[in-house]
PAKE-895487 format. One record per residue: residue number from 1; z, y, x of N, C-alpha, C in turn. Coordinates in Angstrom, 1 decimal. Layout:
BEGIN
+-----+--------+--------+--------+--------+--------+--------+--------+--------+--------+
!   n !    nzz !    nyy !    nxx !   cazz !   cayy !   caxx !    czz !    cyy !    cxx !
+-----+--------+--------+--------+--------+--------+--------+--------+--------+--------+
! NUM !      Z !      Y !      X !      Z !      Y !      X !      Z !      Y !      X !
...
+-----+--------+--------+--------+--------+--------+--------+--------+--------+--------+
***
This chain:
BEGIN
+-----+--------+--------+--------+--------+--------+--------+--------+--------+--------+
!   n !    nzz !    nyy !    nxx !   cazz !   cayy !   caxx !    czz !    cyy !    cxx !
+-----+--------+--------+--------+--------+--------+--------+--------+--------+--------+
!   1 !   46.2 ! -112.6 !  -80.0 !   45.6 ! -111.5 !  -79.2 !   44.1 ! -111.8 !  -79.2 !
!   2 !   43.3 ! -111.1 !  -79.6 !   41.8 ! -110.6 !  -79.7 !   41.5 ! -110.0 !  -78.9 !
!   3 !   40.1 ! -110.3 !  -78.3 !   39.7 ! -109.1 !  -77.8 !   37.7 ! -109.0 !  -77.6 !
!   4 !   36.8 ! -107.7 !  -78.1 !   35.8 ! -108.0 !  -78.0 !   35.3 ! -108.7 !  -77.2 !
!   5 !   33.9 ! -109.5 !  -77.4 !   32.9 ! -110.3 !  -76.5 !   33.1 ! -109.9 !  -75.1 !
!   6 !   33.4 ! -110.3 !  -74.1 !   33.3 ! -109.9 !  -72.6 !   31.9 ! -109.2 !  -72.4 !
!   7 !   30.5 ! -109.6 !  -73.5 !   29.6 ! -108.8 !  -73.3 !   29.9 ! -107.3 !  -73.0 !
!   8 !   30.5 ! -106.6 !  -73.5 !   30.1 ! -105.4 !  -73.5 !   31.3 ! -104.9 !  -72.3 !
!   9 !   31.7 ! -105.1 !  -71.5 !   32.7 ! -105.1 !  -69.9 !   31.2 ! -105.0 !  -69.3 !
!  10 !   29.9 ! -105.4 !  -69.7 !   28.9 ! -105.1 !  -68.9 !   28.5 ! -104.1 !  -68.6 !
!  11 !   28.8 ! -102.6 !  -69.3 !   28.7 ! -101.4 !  -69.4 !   29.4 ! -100.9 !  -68.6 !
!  12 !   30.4 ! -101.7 !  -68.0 !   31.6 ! -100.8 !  -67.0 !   31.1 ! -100.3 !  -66.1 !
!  13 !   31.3 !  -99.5 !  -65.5 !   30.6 !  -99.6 !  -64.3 !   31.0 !  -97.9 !  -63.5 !
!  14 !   30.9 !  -97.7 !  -62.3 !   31.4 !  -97.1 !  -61.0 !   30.5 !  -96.3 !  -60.4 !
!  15 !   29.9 !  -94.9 !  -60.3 !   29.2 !  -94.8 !  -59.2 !   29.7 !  -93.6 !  -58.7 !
!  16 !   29.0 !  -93.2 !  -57.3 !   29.6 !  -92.6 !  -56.6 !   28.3 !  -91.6 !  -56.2 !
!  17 !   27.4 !  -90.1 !  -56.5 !   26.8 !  -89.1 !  -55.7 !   26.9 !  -88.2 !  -55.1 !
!  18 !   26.3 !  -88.0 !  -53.9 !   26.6 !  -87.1 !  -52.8 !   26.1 !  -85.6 !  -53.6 !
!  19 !   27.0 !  -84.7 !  -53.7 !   26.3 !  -83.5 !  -54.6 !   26.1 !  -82.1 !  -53.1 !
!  20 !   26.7 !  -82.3 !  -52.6 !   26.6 !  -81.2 !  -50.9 !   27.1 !  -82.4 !  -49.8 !
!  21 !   26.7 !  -81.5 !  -48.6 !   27.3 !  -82.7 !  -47.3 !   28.8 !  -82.7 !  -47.4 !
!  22 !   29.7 !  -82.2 !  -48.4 !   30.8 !  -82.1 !  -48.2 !   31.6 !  -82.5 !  -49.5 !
!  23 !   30.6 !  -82.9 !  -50.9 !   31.3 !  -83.3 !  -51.8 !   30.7 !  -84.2 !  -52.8 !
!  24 !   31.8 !  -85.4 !  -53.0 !   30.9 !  -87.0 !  -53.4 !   31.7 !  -86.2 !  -54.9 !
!  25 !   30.5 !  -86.7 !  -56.0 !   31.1 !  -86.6 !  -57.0 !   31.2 !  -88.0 !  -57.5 !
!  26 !   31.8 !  -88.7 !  -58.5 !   32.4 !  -90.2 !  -58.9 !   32.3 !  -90.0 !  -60.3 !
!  27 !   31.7 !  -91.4 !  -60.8 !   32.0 !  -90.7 !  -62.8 !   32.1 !  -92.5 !  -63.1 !
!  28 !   32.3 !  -92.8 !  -63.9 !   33.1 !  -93.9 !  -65.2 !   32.2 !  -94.4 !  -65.9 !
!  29 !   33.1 !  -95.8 !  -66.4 !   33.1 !  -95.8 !  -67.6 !   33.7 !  -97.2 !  -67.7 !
!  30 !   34.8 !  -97.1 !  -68.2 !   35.8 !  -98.4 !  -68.3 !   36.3 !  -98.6 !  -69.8 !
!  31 !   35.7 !  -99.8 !  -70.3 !   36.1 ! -100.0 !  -71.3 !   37.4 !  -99.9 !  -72.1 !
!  32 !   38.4 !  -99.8 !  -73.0 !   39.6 !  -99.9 !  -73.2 !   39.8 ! -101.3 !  -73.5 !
!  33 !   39.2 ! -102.4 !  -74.1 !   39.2 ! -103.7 !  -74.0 !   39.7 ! -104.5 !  -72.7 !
!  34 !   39.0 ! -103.8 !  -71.4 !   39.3 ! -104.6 !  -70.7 !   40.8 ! -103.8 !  -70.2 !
!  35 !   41.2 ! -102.4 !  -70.3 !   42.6 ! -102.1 !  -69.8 !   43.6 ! -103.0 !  -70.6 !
!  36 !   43.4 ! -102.8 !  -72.1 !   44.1 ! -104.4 !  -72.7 !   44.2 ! -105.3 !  -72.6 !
!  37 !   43.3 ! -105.8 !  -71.7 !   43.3 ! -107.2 !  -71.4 !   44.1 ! -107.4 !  -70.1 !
!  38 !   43.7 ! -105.9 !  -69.0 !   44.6 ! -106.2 !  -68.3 !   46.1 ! -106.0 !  -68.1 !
!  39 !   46.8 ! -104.9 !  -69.1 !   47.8 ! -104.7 !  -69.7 !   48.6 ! -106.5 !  -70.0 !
!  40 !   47.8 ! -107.0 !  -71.1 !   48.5 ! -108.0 !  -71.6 !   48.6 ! -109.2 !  -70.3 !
!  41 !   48.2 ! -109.1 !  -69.2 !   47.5 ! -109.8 !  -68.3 !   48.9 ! -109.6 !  -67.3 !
!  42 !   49.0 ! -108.8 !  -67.1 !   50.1 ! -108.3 !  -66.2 !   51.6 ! -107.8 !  -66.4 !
!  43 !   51.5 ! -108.2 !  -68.1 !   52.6 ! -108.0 !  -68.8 !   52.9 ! -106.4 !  -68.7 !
!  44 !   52.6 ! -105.3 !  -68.8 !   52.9 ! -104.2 !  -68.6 !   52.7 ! -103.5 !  -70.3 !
!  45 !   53.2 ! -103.1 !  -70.7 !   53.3 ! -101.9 !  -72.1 !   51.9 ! -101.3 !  -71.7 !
!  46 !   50.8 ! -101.1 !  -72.5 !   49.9 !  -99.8 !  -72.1 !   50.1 !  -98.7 !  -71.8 !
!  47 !   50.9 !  -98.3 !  -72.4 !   51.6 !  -97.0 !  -72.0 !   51.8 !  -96.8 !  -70.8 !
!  48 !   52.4 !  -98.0 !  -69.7 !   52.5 !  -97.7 !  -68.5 !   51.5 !  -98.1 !  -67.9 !
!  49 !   50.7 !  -98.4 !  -68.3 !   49.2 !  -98.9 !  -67.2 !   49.1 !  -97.1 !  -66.6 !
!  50 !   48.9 !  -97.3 !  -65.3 !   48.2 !  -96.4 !  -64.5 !   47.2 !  -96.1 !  -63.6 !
!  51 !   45.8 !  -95.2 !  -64.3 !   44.7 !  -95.8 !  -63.4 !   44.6 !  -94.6 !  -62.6 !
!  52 !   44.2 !  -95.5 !  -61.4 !   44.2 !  -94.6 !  -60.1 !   42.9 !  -95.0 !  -59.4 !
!  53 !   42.1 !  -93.9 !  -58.9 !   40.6 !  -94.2 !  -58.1 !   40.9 !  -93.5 !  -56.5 !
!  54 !   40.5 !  -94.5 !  -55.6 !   40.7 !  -95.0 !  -54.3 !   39.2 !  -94.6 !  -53.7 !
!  55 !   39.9 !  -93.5 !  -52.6 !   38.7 !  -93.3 !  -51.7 !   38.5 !  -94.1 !  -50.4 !
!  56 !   37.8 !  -94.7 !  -50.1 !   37.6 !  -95.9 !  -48.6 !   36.9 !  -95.1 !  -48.1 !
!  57 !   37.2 !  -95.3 !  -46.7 !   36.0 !  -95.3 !  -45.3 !   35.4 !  -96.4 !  -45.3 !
!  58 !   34.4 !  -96.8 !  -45.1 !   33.9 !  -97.8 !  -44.4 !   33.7 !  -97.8 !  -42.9 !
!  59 !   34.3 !  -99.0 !  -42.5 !   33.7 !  -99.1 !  -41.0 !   33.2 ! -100.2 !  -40.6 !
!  60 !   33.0 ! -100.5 !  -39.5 !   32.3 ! -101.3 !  -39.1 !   33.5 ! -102.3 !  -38.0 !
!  61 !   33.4 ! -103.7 !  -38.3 !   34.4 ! -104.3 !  -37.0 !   33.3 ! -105.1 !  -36.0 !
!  62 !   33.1 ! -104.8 !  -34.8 !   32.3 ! -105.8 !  -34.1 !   30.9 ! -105.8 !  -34.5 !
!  63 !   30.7 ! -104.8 !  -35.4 !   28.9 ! -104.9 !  -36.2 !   29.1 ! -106.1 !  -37.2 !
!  64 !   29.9 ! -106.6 !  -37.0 !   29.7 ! -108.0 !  -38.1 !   30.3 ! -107.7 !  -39.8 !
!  65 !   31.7 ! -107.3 !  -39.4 !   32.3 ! -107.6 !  -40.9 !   32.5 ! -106.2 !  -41.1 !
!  66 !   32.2 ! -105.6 !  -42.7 !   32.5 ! -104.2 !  -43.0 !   34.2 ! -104.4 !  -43.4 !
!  67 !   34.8 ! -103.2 !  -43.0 !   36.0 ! -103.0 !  -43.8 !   36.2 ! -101.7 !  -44.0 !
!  68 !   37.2 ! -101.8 !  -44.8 !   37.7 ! -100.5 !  -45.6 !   39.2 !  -99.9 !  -45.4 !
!  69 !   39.3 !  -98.8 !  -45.7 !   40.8 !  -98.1 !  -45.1 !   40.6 !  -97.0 !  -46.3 !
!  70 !   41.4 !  -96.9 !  -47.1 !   41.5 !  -96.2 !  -47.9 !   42.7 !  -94.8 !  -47.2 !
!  71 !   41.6 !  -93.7 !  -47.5 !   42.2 !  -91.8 !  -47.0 !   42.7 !  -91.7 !  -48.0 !
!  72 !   42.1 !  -91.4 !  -49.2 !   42.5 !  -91.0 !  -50.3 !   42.8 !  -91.6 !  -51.8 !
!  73 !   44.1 !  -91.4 !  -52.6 !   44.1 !  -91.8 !  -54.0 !   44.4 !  -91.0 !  -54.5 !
!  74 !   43.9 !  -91.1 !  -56.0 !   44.3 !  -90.0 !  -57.3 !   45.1 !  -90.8 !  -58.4 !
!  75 !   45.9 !  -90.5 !  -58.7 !   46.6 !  -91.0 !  -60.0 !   45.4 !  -90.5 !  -61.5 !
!  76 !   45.3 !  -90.6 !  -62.0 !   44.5 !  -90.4 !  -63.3 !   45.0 !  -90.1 !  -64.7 !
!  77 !   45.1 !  -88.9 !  -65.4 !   45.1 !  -88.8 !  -66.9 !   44.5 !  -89.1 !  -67.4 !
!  78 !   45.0 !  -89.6 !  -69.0 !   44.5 !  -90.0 !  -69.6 !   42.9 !  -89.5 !  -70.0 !
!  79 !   41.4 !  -89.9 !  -70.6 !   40.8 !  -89.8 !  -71.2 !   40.1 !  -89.0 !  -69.5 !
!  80 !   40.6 !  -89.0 !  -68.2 !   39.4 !  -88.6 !  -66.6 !   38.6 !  -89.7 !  -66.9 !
!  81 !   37.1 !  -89.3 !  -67.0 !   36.3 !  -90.3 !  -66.8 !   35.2 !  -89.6 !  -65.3 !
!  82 !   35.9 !  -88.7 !  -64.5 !   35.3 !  -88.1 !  -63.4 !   36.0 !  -87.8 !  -62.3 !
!  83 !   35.4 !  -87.4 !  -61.5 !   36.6 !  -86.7 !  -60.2 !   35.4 !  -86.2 !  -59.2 !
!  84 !   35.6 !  -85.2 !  -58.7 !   34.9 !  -84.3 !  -57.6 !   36.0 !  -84.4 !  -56.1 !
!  85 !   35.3 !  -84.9 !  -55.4 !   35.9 !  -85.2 !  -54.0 !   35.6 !  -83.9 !  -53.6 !
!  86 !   36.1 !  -83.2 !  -52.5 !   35.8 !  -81.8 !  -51.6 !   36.2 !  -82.1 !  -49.9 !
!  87 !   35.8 !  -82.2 !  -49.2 !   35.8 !  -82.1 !  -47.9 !   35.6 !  -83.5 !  -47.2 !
!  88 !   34.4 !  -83.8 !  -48.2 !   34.3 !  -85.5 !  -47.2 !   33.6 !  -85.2 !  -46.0 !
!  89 !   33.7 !  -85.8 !  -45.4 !   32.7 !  -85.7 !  -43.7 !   31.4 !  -86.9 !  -43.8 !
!  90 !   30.3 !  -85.8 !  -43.0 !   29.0 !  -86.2 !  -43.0 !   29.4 !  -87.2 !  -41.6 !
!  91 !   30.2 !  -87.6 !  -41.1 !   30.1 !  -88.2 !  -39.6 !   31.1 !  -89.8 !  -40.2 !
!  92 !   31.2 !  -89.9 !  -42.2 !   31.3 !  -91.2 !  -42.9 !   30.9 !  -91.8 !  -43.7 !
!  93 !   31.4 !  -93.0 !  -44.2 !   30.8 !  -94.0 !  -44.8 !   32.0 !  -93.8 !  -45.9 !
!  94 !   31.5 !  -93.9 !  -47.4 !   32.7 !  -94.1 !  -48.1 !   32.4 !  -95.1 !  -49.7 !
!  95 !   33.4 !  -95.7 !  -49.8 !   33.4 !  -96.5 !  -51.0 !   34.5 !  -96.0 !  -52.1 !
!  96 !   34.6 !  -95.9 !  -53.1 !   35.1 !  -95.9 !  -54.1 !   35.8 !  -97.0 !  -55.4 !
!  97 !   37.1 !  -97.3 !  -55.5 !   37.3 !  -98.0 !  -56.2 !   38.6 !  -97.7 !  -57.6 !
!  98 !   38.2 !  -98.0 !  -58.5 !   39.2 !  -97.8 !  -59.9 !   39.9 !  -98.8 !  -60.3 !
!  99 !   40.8 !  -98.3 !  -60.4 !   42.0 !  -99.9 !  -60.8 !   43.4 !  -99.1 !  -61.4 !
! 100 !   44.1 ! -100.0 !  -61.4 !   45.5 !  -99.7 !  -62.0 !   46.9 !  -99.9 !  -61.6 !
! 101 !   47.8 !  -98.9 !  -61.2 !   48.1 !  -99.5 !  -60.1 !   49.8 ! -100.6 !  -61.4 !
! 102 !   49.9 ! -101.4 !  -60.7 !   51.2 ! -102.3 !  -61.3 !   53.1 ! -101.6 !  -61.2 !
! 103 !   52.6 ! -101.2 !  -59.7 !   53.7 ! -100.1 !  -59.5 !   53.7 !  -99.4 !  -58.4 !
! 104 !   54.4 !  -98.5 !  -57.7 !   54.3 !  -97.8 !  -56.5 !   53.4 !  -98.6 !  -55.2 !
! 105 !   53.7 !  -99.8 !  -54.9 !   52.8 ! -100.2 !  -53.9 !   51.2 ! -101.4 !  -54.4 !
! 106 !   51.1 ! -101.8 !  -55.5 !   50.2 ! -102.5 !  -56.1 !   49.1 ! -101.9 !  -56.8 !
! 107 !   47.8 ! -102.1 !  -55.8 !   46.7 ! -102.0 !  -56.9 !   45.8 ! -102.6 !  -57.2 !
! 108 !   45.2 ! -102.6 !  -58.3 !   44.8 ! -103.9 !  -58.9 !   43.3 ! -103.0 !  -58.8 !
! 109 !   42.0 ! -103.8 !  -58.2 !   40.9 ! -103.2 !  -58.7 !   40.2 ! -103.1 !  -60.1 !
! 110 !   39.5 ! -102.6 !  -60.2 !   39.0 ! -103.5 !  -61.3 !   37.4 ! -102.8 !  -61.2 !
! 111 !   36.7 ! -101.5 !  -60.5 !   35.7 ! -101.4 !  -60.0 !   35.8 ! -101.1 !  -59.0 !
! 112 !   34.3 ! -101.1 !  -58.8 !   34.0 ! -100.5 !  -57.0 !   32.4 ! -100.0 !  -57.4 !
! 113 !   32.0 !  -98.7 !  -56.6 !   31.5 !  -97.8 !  -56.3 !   30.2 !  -98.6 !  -55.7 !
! 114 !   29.3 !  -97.7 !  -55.7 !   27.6 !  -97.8 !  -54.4 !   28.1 !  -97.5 !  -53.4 !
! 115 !   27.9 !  -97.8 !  -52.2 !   28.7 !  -97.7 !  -50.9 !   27.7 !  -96.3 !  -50.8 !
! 116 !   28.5 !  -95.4 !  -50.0 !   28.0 !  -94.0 !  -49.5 !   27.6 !  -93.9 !  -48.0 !
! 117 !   26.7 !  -94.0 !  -47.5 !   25.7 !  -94.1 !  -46.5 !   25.7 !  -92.3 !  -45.9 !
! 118 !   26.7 !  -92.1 !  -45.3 !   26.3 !  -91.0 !  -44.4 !   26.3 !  -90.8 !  -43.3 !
! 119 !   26.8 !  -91.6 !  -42.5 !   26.6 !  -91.8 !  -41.2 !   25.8 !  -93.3 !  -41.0 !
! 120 !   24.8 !  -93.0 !  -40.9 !   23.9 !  -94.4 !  -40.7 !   24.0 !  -95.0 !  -39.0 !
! 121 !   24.1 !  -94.3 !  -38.4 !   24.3 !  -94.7 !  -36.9 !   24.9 !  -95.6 !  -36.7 !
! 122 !   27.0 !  -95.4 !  -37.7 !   27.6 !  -96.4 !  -37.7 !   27.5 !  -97.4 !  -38.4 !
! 123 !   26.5 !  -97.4 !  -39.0 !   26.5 !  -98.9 !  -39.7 !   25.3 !  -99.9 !  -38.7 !
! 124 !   26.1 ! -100.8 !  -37.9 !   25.4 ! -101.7 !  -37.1 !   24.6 ! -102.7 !  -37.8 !
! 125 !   23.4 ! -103.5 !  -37.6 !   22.7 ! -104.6 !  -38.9 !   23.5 ! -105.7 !  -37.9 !
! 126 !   23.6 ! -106.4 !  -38.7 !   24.1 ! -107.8 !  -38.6 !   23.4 ! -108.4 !  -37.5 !
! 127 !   23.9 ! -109.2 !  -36.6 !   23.0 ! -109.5 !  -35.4 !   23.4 ! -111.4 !  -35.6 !
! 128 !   22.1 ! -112.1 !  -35.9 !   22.7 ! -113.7 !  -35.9 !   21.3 ! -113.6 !  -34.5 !
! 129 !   21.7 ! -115.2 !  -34.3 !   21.3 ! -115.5 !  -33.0 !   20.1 ! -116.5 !  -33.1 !
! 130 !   19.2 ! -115.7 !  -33.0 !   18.3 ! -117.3 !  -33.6 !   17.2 ! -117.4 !  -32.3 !
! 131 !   16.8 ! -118.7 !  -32.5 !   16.4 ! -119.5 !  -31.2 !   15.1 ! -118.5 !  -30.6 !
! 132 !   14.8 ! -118.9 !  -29.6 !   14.2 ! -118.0 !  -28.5 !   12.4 ! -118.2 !  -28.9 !
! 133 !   12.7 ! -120.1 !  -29.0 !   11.4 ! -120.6 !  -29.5 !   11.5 ! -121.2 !  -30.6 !
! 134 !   10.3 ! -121.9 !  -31.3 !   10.2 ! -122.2 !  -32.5 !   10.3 ! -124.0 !  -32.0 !
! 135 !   10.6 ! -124.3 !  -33.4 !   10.6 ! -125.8 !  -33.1 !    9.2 ! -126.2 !  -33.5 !
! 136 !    9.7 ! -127.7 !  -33.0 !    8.1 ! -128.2 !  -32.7 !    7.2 ! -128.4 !  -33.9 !
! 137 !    8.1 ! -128.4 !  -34.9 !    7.5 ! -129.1 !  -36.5 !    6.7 ! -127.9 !  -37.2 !
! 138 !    7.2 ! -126.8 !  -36.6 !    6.7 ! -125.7 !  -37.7 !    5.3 ! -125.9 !  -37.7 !
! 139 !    4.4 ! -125.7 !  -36.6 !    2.8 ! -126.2 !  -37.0 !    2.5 ! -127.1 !  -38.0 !
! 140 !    3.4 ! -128.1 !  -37.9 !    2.8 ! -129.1 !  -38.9 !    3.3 ! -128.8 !  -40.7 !
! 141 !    4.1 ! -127.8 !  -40.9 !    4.1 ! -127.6 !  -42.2 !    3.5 ! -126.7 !  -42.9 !
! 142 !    3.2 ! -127.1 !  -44.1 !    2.3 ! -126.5 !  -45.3 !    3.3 ! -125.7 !  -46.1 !
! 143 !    3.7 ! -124.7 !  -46.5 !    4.3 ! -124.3 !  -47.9 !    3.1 ! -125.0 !  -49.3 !
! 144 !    2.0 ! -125.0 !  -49.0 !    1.5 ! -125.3 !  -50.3 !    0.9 ! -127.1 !  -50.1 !
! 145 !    1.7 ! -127.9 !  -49.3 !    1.4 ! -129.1 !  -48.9 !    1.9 ! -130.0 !  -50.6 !
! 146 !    0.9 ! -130.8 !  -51.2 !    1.5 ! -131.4 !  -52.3 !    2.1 ! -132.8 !  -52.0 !
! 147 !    3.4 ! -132.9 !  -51.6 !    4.0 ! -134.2 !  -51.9 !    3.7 ! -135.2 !  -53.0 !
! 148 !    3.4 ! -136.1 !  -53.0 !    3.6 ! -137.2 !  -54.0 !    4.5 ! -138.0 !  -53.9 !
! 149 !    4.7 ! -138.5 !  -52.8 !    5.5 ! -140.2 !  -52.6 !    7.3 ! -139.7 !  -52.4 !
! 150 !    7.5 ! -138.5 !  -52.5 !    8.6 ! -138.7 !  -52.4 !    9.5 ! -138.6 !  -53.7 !
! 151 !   10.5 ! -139.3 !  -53.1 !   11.7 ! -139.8 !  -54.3 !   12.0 ! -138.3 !  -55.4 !
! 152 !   12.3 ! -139.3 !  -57.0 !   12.0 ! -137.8 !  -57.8 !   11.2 ! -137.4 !  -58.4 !
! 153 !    9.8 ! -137.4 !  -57.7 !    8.5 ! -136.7 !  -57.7 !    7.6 ! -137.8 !  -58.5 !
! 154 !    7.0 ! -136.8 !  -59.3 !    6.1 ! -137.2 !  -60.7 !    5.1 ! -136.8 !  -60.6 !
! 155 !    4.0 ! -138.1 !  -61.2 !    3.0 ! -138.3 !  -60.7 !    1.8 ! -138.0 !  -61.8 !
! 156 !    0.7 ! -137.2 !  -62.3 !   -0.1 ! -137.0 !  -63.4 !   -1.2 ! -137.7 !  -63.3 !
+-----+--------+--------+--------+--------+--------+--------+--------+--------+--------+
***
């Protein structure tokens, strides 16, 4: 079993644009090398590989961790390298992903999408906790201070 350089799997790739407030269009481009590879990978005949592209919400848990809930799937014919979504809501966040599914309940990814930013409200920024004051050392350091004496360190 052969299969071209993994170089060119570099080309794959997923994106997802907003074309009205109501419809994301999605376009391709998946190598056949790598469906073969994941065919032989999963033991499946090509013939039965079936790719299917997964619409996600994004949400937000606690403002910390994103997750996803997939609304929508499409089963795929042969030689779709597109798909036009219709009635997405401006009041979401949505991600996109392509994969294959193994069988009625298994899907295997194999891309993912630009996340879709339309409700920005819901996306909380990450909140870490950092100290009130500075410590005491920071005055004393240099970013362009030249060490010599420490371990390692080469001397001209």
């Amino acid at each position: 079993m052969t299969y071209k350089n993994c170089s060119t799997w570099e080309s794959d790739h997923l994106a997802a644009r907003i074309l009205s407030p109501d419809k994301l269009f999605v376009f391709w481009q998946l190598q056949d090398e790598k469906l073969k590879f994941m065919s032989d990978y999963f033991n499946l005949p090509e013939a039965k590989i079936v790719k299917s592209l997964r619409l996600f919400e994004i949400t937000s848990a606690n403002g910390t961790r994103t997750q996803t809930l997939c609304i929508h799937e499409v089963i795929l014919r042969q030689g779709i390298s597109s798909w036009l979504y219709k009635g997405i809501s401006e009041k979401r966040n949505y991600v996109v992903e392509l994969g294959i599914k193994r069988n009625e309940e298994d899907f295997f990814p194999l891309l993912r999408s630009n996340p879709i930013i339309l409700n920005v409200k819901s996306i909380t920024p990450e909140r870490r906790d950092l100290p009130e004051k500075s410590p005491e050392w920071v005055g004393h350091v240099s970013t362009y201070t030249y060490y010599e004496n420490l371990e390692g360190s080469s001397k001209k």
